[in-house]
Residue, then its C-alpha position, 0 to 999 in steps of 0.5 A: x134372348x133371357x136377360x139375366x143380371x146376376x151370377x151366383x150359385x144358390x141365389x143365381x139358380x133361385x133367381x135364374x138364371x110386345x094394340x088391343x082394343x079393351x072391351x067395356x063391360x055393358x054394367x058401366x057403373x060396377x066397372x072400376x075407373x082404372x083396367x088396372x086396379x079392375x085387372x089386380x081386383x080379379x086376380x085376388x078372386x083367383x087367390x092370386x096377386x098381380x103386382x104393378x112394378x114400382x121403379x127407383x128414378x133417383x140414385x138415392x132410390x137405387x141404393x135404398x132399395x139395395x139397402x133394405x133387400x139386403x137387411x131383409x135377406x139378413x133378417x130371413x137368413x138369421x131365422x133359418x141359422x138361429x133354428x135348432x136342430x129339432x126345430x127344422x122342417x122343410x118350410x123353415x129351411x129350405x122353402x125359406x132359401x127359395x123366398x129369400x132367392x124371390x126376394x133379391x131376385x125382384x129387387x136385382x131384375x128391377x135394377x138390371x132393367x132400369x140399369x139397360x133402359x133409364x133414360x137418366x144416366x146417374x140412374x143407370x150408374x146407380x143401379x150398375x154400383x147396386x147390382x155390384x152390391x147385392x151380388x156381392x152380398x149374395x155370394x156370401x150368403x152361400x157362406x153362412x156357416x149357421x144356416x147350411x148347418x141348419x139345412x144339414x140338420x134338416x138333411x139328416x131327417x132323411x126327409x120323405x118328400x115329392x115332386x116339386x119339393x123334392x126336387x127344390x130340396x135335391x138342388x138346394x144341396x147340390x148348389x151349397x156342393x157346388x158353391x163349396x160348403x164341403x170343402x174346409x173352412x179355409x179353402x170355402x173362404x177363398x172361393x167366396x173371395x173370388x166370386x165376389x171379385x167375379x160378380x163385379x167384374x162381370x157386372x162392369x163387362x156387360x155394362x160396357x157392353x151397354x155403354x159401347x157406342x161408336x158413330x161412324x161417319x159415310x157421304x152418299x156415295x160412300x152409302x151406294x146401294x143403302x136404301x134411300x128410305x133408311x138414310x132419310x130417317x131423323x138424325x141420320x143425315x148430319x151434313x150436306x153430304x154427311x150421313x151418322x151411323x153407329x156400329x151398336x145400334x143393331x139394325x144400322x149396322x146390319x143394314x150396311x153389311x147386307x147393303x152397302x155396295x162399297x166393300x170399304x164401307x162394309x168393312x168400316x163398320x163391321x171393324x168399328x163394331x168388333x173393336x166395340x168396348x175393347x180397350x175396357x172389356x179385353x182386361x176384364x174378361x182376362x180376369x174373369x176367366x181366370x177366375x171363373x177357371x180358378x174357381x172351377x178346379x177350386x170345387x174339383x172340375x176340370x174346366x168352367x165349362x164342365x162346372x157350367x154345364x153340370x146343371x144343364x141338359x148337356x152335362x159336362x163339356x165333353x158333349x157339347x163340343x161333340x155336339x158342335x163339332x158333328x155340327x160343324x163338319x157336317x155343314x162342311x160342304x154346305x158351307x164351302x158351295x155357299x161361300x164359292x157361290x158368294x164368291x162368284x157374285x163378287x167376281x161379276x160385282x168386281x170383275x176380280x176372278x181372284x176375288x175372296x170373300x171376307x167376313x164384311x162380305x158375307x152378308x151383302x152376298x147373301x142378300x145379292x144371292x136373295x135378290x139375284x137368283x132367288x128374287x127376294x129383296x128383303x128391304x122391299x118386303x118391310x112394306x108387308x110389315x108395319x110394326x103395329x100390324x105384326x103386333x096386332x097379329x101376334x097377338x091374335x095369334x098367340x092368344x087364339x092358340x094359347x087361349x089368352x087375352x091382351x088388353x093394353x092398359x095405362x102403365x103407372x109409371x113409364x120409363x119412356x113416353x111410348x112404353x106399353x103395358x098390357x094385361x094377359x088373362x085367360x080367354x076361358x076363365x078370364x083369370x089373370x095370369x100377369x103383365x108385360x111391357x113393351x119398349x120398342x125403339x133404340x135410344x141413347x144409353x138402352x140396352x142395344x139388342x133384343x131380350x126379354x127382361x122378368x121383372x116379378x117371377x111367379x111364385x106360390x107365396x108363404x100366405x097361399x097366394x100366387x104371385x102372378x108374373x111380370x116381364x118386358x120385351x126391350x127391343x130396337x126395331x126401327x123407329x117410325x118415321x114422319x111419312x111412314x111407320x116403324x117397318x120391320x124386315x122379316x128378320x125382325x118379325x122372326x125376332x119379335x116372334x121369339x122374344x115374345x114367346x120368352x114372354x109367354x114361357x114366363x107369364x104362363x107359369x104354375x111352378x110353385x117355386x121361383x127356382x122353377x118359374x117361367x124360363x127358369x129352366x136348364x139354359x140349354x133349353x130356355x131357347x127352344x119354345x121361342x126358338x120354335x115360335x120363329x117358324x111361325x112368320x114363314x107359314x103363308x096362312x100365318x102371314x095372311x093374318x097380319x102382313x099387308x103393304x101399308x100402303x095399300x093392305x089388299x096386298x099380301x105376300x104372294x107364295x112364290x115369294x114366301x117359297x124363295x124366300x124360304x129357298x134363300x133362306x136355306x141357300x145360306x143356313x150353311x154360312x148362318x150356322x158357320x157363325x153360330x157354331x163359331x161363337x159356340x166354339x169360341x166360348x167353350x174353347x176359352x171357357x176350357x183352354x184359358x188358365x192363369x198362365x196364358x190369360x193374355x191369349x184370350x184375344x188370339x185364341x178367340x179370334x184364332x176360334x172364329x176364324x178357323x169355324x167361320x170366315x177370318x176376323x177383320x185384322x187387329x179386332x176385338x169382336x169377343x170384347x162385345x160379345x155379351x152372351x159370353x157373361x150370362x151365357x158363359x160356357x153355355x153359348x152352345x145352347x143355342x144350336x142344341x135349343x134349336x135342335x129341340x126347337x125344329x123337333x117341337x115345331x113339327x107337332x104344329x106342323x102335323x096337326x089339323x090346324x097347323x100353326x093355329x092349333x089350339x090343341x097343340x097351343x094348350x098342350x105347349x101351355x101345359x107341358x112347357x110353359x106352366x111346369x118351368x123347370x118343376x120336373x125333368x125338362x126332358x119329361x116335359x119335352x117328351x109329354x109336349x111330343x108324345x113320343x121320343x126327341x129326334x134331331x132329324x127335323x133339325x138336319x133337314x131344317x139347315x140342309x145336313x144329311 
C-alpha cells in the first residue's frame, strides 16, 4: 500500500497521488568517518543529491514549516502570474508548477509521516492541524486567476514539445479542466469552497482512522486454540486470568479469527474492530460524499467515480464495475463449495448440521481447512521466518535481481529507538540511487497497518541536479520477545515483500518531473509491481535463500509443505477475492449512488454491498467507518483486483526465464521499464515493453481458480 496524504488536483496529481553488513574500504584514512556523509559525497559526483530528511519534533516546528512552505509556494506562484504574455515559456510556467508541487509535496509526506508515526501526540495533532492547512492553501492555488492566465498564454504559443515535457504540459491543462478553471468565475469559486471543506474533512477521517483504538478483554479459556506463544507476549496477559487484545492492532485481531475456537470470541472482536472510529467517522464520510458528489457534477460528470476514474487506466466507472462484477460472477461457484466446505468442518466442530458460516467464521475455517485437509498450520510455520532473517533475504534478493546494494547506515535522527536507515546504490556503478527507513513494530498512536511512505520523491532540479529519493516502510510485524525473535507468518513475509517492492518503484526513479516520480503512476497500476513481487515467498528456491527454523537453521521448509500450502492457498481464493470485490463494490457503489438527498444511506448501503458480495456483516456494525482505502483510494479500490490482474501477468515473465525468480535480466528489464520511467509515458507502454508482447488476464484467472 501507498500512503498519501493529501488530495487535490494539480498539486495532488504533482505530488501523487525494510541488516547488511557495510564493507570498509582497505584506504581507511581517505574514508569519511560518517557512511552517510561518504554515501551524499558520491552522490554529487553522479550530479545527483541525496538528502537526509530533517524531521519537526515540536508543535511550533509543525506549524513553522507550514508557514514557510506556504510563503514560498506564494513567492513562486507570484513569479509565474506577474509573467507577460511574450515572456512565458515552458520552464517559467509550467516547469514552475511541478517545482511548486515538489516543494509542498516534501513538506505535506513529511507531516503526514510524523502525523502516522510520532511518538509524541501534540506533535502528531500538530502535523494533523498542518496538513489541514497546506491542503486548504493548495486547493487555491488551483484558483489563481493570474497564473492560469499565464499558463493560457503559454498555451496559445501552440508550443512543439516532446516526451516527458509534453506530457507534463498535456496534464497541467487537464487538471486546471479538472479543478474547474473554464467554468465562470462564480461557479469555479464554489467548487474551491468545497474542496477546501473536503481536504479537511478527509484529513480529520483518516486520522481517526489512526487514533481508533479498542482494547478487548478475554480469560484463557475464552482464548481456546490462540497459541500459547502469542498470548505470553509483554502487556498482553493483564491478570491472573485476564489477557488484553486490541481490534486496531492488526496481526491481534487476525490472530483470533484465524484461531479462537470460541465462536463468541471471534465475533467479539471482529464487531469491536468494525465499530472502530464509528461515532466520528460515520458523519464525516456522509459529508465528504456528499461533496466529493457535489463537486463531480459541479465539473460536468455523472459521479465521483467517473471523475476519479478519468485519469486512471480504467476511465470511467462503467468499466471498473464491469471488471469487478465479471469477477464477481465468475468466482460464484468457487465461492459457493469454499463456504459449503467451511460449513462442514462447523457442522464436526458443532455438532449443529444447520450450522452457517458467518463473516467471524471464515477465517478460522479457512485455517481449520489448512491444517485439516491440507496439513498446514500456518502459526507453526512462523519458526522458518524469523524477522531478521526474511530481512536479510529480501534484500539479497532484491539487490541480486536489481543490481543494487544495501548498506544500513546511522540514522541522524530517529523518531523511534529501533528505526533503520539504509543506503541503496547501484552494484555496477556504485552511484547512489536513495534511502529508505524501517519502522518495524506496533506502538501506541502509529499508524496501524502496512504502507510504504515517500518522504523526498525524485526530481530533476532547476540547477541539473538529480534529487535522489527517499522513503519508509512503517510496518506492525510482531514484536521480538524475551526468549524469541519477532516471527512472521508467511502472510506477512508476502506483506513485506510487497511493501518493499513500493520502496523499490520509488527509489529506482529517472522520471525527470515529480508528477511522474516513482509510484506516481495511474493508481489502478501502482499495486501491480509489488503485487507481483508477493509471489515471490512461494517459489521453494526462493525460500531456501532465507527461510530456516531458528532454532535450528538446517531445517528449511520441505516442498510437500510449500505444495499444500500453495493448495490451501488456492482452496480459499474464492472467499479471498469475495472480500476484495466486496470492498471494491462498495467504494464504487457509494462513490455513484450517494447524493445529497440520501446521505443518511450510506451506513446501510455499504453494509447492504458487503454482505450481498460477501458474507453478511455482523448486525448494527460500521465496518466502512474504518476503511481507510476509502479516502486515499476513493472510487479507486478497485484497483487492487485490476493491479493484481497485471501483476499475475508480469510474474510470468520470471516465471519463463532461465533463472526464474532470480533473474537478473528480467530484474533489469522490471528496473528499466517500470521502476525508472514512473509515470513519464503511457503506463500501458510500459507494461507491454516489460512483457514483450500484449497484456493478458489468463494467468490471473487461473492465479484465483476461474475458467
Amino acid at each position: 500500500m501507498i500512503w498519501r496524504c493529501v488530495s487535490f488536483i494539480l498539486l495532488a496529481a504533482a505530488l501523487s497521488s525494510c541488516s547488511i553488513l557495510k564493507k570498509l574500504c582497505p584506504c581507511a584514512a581517505k574514508v569519511p568517518a560518517d557512511p552517510l556523509a561518504a554515501f551524499q559525497a558520491r552522490a554529487a559526483k553522479y550530479h545527483s543529491v541525496v538528502t537526509v530528511p530533517t524531521f519537526e519534533t515540536t508543535p511550533d516546528a509543525v506549524r513553522a514549516t507550514v508557514d514557510k512552505t506556504i510563503a514560498d509556494g506564494n513567492a513562486m506562484l507570484d513569479s509565474i502570474g506577474q509573467l507577460k504574455p511574450g515572456e512565458v515559456n515552458f520552464v517559467n510556467t509550467i516547469r514552475q508548477l511541478d517545482d511548486l508541487g515538489y516543494l509542498v509535496q516534501q513538506a505535506s509526506d513529511r507531516l503526514g509521516l510524523i502525523e502516522q508515526t510520532s511518538t509524541n501526540a501534540a506533535v502528531r495533532d500538530a502535523a494533523t492541524d498542518a496538513i489541514k492547512k497546506l491542503s486548504d492553501w493548495s486547493v487555491g492555488t488551483d484558483y489563481r486567476e493570474d497564473v492560469y492566465a499565464a499558463v493560457k498564454a503559454f498555451a496559445a504559443t501552440q508550443p512543439v514539445l516532446e516526451g516527458e515535457d509534453k506530457k507534463l504540459f498535456d496534464e497541467t491543462l487537464r487538471d486546471y479542466r479538472r479543478a474547474g478553471l473554464d467554468l465562470p468565475k462564480d461557479q469555479r469559486d464554489e467548487v474551491e469552497k468545497l474542496r477546501k471543506q473536503l481536504t479537511a474533512l478527509e484529513t480529520d477521517f483518516e486520522n481517526n482512522v489512526t487514533k481508533a483504538t479498542k482494547a478487548l478483554k478475554f480469560t484463557k479459556a475464552e482464548l481456546e486454540g490462540v497459541p500459547e506463544d502469542f498470548l505470553s507476549q509483554q502487556g498482553i496477559k493483564t491478570g491472573d486470568d485476564e489477557y488484553t487484545l486490541k481490534a486496531n492492532i492488526t496481526f491481534h485481531y487476525i490472530m483470533v479469527e484465524d484461531n479462537a475456537k470460541l465462536e463468541a470470541t471471534r465475533q467479539k472482536m471482529i464487531v469491536a474492530q468494525c465499530n472502530l472510529a464509528r461515532e466520528e467517522n460515520i458523519p464525516l464520510l456522509q459529508k465528504i460524499l456528499v461533496l466529493r458528489d457535489d463537486i463531480a457534477h459541479r465539473l460536468g460528470y455523472a459521479s465521483f467515480a467517473d471523475y476519479a476514474t478519468e485519469t486512471r487506466m480504467v476511465k470511467n466507472a462503467a468499466t471498473a464495475i464491469a471488471f469487478l462484477e465479471n469477477l464477481k460472477t465468475g468466482l460464484q461457484p468457487k465461492f459457493d463449495a469454499e463456504l459449503e466446505e467451511f460449513r462442514q468442518l462447523k457442522i464436526k466442530e458443532t455438532g449443529d448440521a444447520n450450522t452457517k458460516i458467518f463473516v467471524w467464521d471464515w477465517r478460522y475455517f479457512a485455517n481449520d481447512l489448512k491444517k485439516t485437509k491440507y496439513n498446514v498450520d500456518a502459526e507453526q510455520l512462523r519458526v522458518y521466518f524469523p524477522m531478521n532473517r526474511v530481512l536479510d533475504g529480501l534484500f539479497t534478493i532484491y539487490q541480486r535481481i536489481f543490481s543494487l546494494k544495501f548498506e544500513r547506515v546511522e540514522a541522524p535522527y530517529k523518531w523511534i529507538g529501533d528505526l533503520q536507515l539504509y543506503t541503496v546504490s547501484d552494484k555496477k556503478t556504485g552511484e547512489p540511487l536513495g534511502l529508505f527507513y524501517l519502522d518495524m513494530f506496533p506502538r501506541e498512536g502509529k499508524y496501524n497497518h502496512f504502507a510504504q511512505f515517500g518522504i523526498i520523491e525524485g526530481k530533476l532540479l532547476p540547477d541539473g541536479r538529480y534529487q535522489r529519493p527517499v522513503c519508509a516502510l512503517v510496518c506492525n510485524f510482531p514484536p521480538p520477545q524475551p526468549d524469541k525473535p519477532s516471527l512472521m507468518s508467511h502472510d506477512e513475509v508476502e506483506t513485506i515483500f510487497h511493501e518493499f517492492g513500493h520502496a523499490m518503484h520509488t527509489i529506482l526513479t529517472r522520471a525527470k518531473y515529480s508528477r511522474f516520480s516513482g509510484t506516481s503512476v495511474p493508481q489502478d497500476f501502482v499495486e501491480a509491481p509489488s503485487q507481483m513481487l508477493e509471489n515471490w515467498p512461494w517459489d521453494k528456491t526462493v525460500l531456501d535463500s532465507f527461510a530456516a527454523d531458528y532454532r535450528d537453521p538446517k531445517k528449511k521448509i520441505p516442498q510437500d509443505i510449500l505444495n499444500q500450502l500453495k493448495a490451501s492457498r488456492l482452496a480459499t481464493e474464492g472467499t479471498f477475492y469475495r472480500r476484495q470485490l466486496s470492498f471494491a463494490l462498495m467504494d464504487l457503489t457509494l462513490h455513484t449512488q450517494i447524493h445529497a438527498t440520501n446521505a443518511d444511506d450510506v451506513l446501510p448501503l455499504s453494509n447492504k454491498i458487503l454482505s450481498d458480495v460477501s458474507l453478511p456483516v455482523p448486525p448494527d456494525t460500521a465496518f466502512v467507518a474504518y476503511f481507510g482505502h476509502i479516502i486515499g483510494y476513493g472510487a479507486g479500490y478497485y484497483g487492487y483486483a485490476w493491479a493484481d490482474a497485471i501483476a499475475a501477468d508480469m510474474a510470468t515473465v520470471f516465471e519463463k526465464s532461465p533463472d526464474g525468480y532470480f533473474d537478473k535480466t528480467v530484474g533489469m528489464r522490471m528496473r528499466n521499464e517500470i521502476y525508472s520511467v514512473g509515470d513519464s509515458r503511457d503506463i500501458n507502454v510500459s507494461i507491454e515493453k516489460f512483457l514483450g508482447r500484449e497484456r493478458s488476464l489468463e494467468p490471473f484467472l487461473k492465479k484465483i481458480g476461474v475458467n
